[in-house]
C-alpha positions, 0 to 999 in steps of 0.5 A, a space after each residue: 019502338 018508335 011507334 010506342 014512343 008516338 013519333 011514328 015510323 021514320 021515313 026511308 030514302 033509298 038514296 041515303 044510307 041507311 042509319 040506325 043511329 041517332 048519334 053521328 058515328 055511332 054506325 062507324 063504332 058499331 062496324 068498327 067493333 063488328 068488322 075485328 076478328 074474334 082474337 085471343 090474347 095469351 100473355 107469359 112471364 118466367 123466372 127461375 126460382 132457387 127453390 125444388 119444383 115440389 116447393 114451387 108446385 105447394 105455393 101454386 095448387 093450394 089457393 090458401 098460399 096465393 096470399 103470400 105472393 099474388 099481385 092482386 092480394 094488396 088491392 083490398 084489405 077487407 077482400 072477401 075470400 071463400 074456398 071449397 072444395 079440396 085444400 089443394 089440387 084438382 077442385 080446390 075452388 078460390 073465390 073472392 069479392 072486394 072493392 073496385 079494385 080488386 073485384 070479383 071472381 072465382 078460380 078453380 083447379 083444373 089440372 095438377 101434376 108435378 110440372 103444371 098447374 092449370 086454373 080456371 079464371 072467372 072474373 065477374 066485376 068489374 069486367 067480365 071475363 072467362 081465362 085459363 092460367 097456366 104455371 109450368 114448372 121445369 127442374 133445373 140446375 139448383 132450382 125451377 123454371 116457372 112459366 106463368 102464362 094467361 090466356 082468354 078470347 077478347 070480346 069486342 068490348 076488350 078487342 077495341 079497348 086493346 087498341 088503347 090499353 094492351 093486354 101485355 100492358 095491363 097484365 104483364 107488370 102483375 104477372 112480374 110482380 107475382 113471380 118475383 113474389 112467388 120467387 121470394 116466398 118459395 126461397 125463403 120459407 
């Protein structure tokens, strides 16, 4: 490449390190990033809802629902919503397209029994990221124990930013918000 720009290759002294950077620390960064482990993130919150297991289980597996509780259905007043697929259940596909905020993505139905939910979670803007969620329902005394979980590899883009903003930070008030919403609307239908 230095050749097409016309500067002609670049001299090498074996005695220096070597750097491919023009920028001072732009090779530190670079093995920053590249000496982190590959890591996950798993992130939960629970409640238990006044509500039976089928009741909570309906508000889960039928994306035409999430309107009423998810935390992120405020983000854009003109979001975009396109569903496929069954209305409910195994293949039930929600996608969406909104401001910057709210972003674009898609969600699908990949498991549904009467005590688990499982979604696929694509995000395409304004990050790209590719997680699994998980809502496990437990009978209990007078209701349902609702776990909701998320969990998805780190790139190196999110393993560096984590040192700043934890995923626990950025996801874990939503994920409060959407159960005590989920909670809300299954109790008083």
């Amino acid at each position: 490449m230095s050749e097409r720009l016309g500067i002609g290759p670049i001299p090498v002294n074996p005695d220096q390190p070597r750097r491919t950077s023009c920028r001072p620390g732009a090779d530190r960064l670079r093995g920053t990033i590249t000496a982190m482990p590959d890591k996950s993130f798993r992130i939960s919150r629970e409640t238990t809802i006044a509500a039976p297991p089928p009741r909570v289980h309906a508000l889960l597996d039928d994306f035409h629902e999430w309107q009423a509780w998810s935390p992120w259905e405020g983000l854009d007043p003109a979001l975009e919503r396109t569903y496929t697929g069954p209305a409910a259940g195994v293949g039930a596909v929600y996608a969406w397209r909104g401001n910057r905020r709210a972003g674009q993505g898609r969600m699908e139905v990949i498991e549904s029994e009467p005590q688990h939910v499982g979604v696929d979670l694509l995000f395409s803007a304004p990050m790209k990221a590719h997680n699994r969620v998980d809502f496990t329902l437990t009978p209990v005394d007078g209701g349902t124990h609702v776990v909701w979980s998320m969990t998805g590899p780190q790139n190196a883009v999110m393993r560096l930013m984590s040192k700043v903003w934890s995923m626990e930070k950025l996801v874990g008030p939503d994920l409060e918000k959407g159960l005590a919403q989920l909670k809300h609307t299954a109790e008083h239908p």
